[in-house]
Each structure stands twice: as structure tokens, then as C-alpha cells.
N, C-alpha and C positions, 0 to 999 in steps of 0.2 A: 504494500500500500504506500501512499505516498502522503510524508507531514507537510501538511499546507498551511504555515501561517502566514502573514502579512510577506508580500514583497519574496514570496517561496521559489522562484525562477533564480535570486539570486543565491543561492543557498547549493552549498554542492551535493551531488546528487551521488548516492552508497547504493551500490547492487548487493545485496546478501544473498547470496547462492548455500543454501545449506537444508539438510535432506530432514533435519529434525524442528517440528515446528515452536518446539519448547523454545531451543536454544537460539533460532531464527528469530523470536518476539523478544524473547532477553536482550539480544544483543543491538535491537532497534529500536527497544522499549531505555535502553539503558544508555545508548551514546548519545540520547537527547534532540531534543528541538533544533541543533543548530543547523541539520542537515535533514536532508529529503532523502525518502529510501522508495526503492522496488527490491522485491524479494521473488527467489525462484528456490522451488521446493527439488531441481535435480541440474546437472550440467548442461542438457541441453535447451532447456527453456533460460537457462542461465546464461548458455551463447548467444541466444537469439536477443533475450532481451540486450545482453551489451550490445550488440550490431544494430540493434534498434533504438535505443538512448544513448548510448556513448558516455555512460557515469563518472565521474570524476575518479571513482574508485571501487573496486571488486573484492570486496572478503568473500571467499569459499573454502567451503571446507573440503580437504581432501579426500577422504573415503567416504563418495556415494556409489548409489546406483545406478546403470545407465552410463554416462559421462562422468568422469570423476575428473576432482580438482587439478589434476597434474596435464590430463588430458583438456581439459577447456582452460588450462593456463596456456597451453604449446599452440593450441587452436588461435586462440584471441592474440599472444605474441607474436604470430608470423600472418595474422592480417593487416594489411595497409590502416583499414579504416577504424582498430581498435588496439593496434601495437603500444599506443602513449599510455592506455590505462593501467593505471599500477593497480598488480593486484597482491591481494596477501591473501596466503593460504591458511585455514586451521586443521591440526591434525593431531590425532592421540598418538603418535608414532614420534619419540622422542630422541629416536636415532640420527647419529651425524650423518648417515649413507642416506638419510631419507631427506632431511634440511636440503642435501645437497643436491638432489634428485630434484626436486623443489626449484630452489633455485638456480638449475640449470635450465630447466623451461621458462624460464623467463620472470618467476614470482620475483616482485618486489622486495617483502617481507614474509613471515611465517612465524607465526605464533604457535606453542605447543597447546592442546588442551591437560588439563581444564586450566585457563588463563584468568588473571585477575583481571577487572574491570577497568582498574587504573590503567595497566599496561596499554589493553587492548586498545583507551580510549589517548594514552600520549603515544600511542605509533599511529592510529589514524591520523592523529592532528600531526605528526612529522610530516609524515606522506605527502601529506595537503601542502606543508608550509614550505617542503623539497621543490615541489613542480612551483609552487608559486616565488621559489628564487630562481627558478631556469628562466621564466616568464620576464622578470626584472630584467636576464641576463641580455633580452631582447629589446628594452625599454629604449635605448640609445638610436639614432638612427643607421648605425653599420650592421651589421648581420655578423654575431660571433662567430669565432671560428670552432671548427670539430674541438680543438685543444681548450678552450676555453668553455667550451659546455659537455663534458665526462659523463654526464649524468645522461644523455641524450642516446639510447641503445641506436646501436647501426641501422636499423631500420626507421627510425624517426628520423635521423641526422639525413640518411638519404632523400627522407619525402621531403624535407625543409629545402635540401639544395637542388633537391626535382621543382619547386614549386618555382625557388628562386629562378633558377634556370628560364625555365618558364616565362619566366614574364620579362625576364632582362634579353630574349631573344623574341617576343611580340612586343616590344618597352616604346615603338613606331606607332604600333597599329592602335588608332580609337577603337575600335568593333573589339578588340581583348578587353572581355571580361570575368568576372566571376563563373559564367557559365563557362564558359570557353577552358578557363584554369582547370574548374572543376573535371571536367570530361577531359583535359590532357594527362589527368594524374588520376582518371576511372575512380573518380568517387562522386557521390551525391554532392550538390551544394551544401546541404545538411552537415553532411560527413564533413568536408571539406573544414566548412564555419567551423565545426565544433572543433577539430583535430588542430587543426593551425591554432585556435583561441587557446584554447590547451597551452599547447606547445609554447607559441610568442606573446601572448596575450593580446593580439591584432586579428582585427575579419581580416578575411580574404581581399574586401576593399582597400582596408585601410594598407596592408600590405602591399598590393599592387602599387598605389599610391603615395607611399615612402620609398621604394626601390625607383619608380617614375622620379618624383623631384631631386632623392640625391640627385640621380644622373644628370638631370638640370641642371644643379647646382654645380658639378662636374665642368660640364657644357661652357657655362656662364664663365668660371673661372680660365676655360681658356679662350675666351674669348666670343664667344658664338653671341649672335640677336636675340631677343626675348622672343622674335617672333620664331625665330629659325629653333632656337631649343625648346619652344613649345611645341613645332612640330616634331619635331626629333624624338621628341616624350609622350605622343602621343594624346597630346591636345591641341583638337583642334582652332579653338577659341584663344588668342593670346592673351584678351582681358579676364578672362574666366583664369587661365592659366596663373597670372600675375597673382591674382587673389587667393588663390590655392597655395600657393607658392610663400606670398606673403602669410599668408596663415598658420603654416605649417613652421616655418625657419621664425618668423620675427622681423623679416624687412625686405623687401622687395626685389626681386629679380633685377631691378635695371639697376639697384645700388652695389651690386657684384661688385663691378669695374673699379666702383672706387673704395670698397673696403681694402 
């Protein structure tokens, strides 16, 4: 089910994947109001729902029926459109060969059962506070590199420089947009939105639209027209483009030349 108080879109959203209903209502009854939950009572209604929400984050437990934890951790890992979700496993299996087995498919974290509540509830909020310093690490206008974001698994790091790529090779064309992105890198616009916000903490607009003006900025610096490095960026308007421009940096395209 899902906790709907005031303003509940912003709140991040918990997948609880776990076979026992007890311990599924504990654990969603008990990390509280700050977060929004859906629950799946086996792995693969546990898969589909992440393919179909994209949750900020995934507790399952390891030993179900069906689909178990280690198998819907390698599943959801090595999809494009669900790889950034970090997920933690629980499991009564308190062996180092098991932890490890774990995470090698990709688990985030892993918690033993039976777990204290405190724990369970300061490794969620790590998790949360992890991805939201990757996010920071995108704040700045340059695009980090692989070496300065570690925490980015090789499949995320690839879709970021597929995206990038992407757009700095249509960076010309006006008609490159969101939909256009989205279907060069076969995910939904949905997907897309959610995965890259994840990731950088930017839409897919606002991104296209910051890799456009650096190169502007670029442009200007050595020299180019405001009309010519508007077209160059893939704006066709050069008054529209100035305002953009100005909006974005703090002063205006034609004051390049003389900073």
C-alpha cells in the first residue's frame, strides 16, 4: 500500500519485497511516515512492480518462493531501466559465503535476520543520503568524471555517458528532444525522467539544456556570434536563446567578449 500524507510524491518511495506478511507490515509499519511504500508478497511481482515504479529503494528478502532475493537482485542489476536502484537484501543465512553471494549480484546492503529496528532504519536512511551525495556530485555545470563518482556501478556510468553522448552529437538539431533521447537509449520517457533524476538530480530537459549552453559558453569564449552559437546549440531563436543563456550562467551571452 502506499503512505499518502501531504505533498507524498515528494517523499521517497520503498519496495518491500518479502514472502511473510507479518514481517512485511513491521517493517512498513515501523520505518514510518517519512517514506511511501508498495509491497510484493514474492520476486516476481517484486520485479515487475520495480520496472513499473522505479523506487528509490528495494528491501527483499532473500529466501522466497518463486523468484528469490538473489535472483530479482541479478535481474533488476543488469537492467538498463532499474540498475541505479539500490537494493538491500534480508536473510537468516548469516554466512560470509552467503553476504558474499549477495553482494556479488549487485545488492547494495544486506542485513542478517532477525535485525534491530534501529539498524534496519540508519542503513535505509545511509542509502538514501549515498545516492543523494552522487546527485550533489552533478550539481556543478561539468559532468564528473568515472574517477570522481566510484559509487556509480559500470552500468549506470555507461547510460550517463550514452545519454551524454547523445545529445552532444544532436547539440545542432532543434527537433532533439526528450522523446528523441529517450528512444536513442530504448527506455520510456518515464524511465528515462526517473533514472537520470536518480542519478544527477536533473530531467532529461534540464540536462539536454546544460550540456547545450556550456557549449555556448565554449563557443562565445572563442569567439563565435550570439546568433551563430545559438544556432550551433541548437536554438533557433537568438532572443529566446540570450534569455536562456542569461538565466542559466548570471549575464548574458554578448558580455562573453569582455569578461
Amino acid at each position: 500500500y502506499l503512505n499518502c500524507p501531504l505533498f507524498a510524491d515528494d517523499l521517497h518511495l520503498l519496495l518491500i519485497i518479502e514472502d511473510q506478511p507479518e514481517l512485511r507490515s513491521f517493517i512498513v509499519q515501523n520505518l514510518g511516515s517519512q517514506y511511501r511504500y508498495e509491497e510484493a508478497s514474492n520476486g516476481t511481482d517484486g520485479i515487475r512492480l520495480a520496472k513499473e515504479l522505479l523506487p528509490d529503494l528495494i528491501i527483499s528478502d532473500v529466501m522466497m518462493p518463486d523468484t528469490d532475493g538473489l535472483e530479482l537482485c541479478e535481474t533488476l542489476k543488469n537492467n538498463i531501466a532499474t540498475s541505479h536502484i539500490p537494493i538491500m537484501l534480508l536473510t537468516a543465512k548469516a554466512e560470509q559465503k552467503d553476504k558474499l553471494i549477495g553482494l556479488e549480484t549487485g545488492a547494495d546492503d544486506y542485513l542478517t535476520k532477525p535485525f534491530s529496528l534501529q539498524e534496519l532504519k540508519l542503513r535505509v536512511k545511509n542509502i538514501l543520503a549515498f545516492k543523494a551525495l552522487l546527485r550533489k556530485k552533478f550539481n556543478g555545470n561539468n559532468l564528473p568524471t568515472a574517477e570522481e563518482t566510484p559509487e556509480l556501478n559500470s552500468r549506470d556510468r555507461k547510460f550517463v555517458d550514452d545519454v551524454t553522448v547523445m545529445v552532444e552529437t544532436n547539440i545542432s538539431n532543434p527537433q532533439f528532444s526528450v522523446n528523441t533521447l529517450a528512444e536513442g537509449i530504448f527506455l520510456s520517457v518515464s524511465q528515462l525522467t526517473r533514472k537520470l533524476k536518480t542519478i544527477t538530480g536533473k530531467t532529461p530537459a534540464d540536462y539536454i539544456r546544460n550540456i547545450r549552453l556550456e557549449k555556448a559558453c565554449a563557443l562565445l569564449k572563442n569567439g563565435g556570434s550570439v546568433a551563430d552559437v545559438a544556432w550551433a546549440v541548437g536554438f533557433e531563436d537568438a532572443v529566446y536563446f540570450s534569455k536562456v543563456f542569461k538565466k542559466h550562467f548570471g549575464f548574458s551571452p554578448s558580455s562573453i567578449k569582455n569578461k
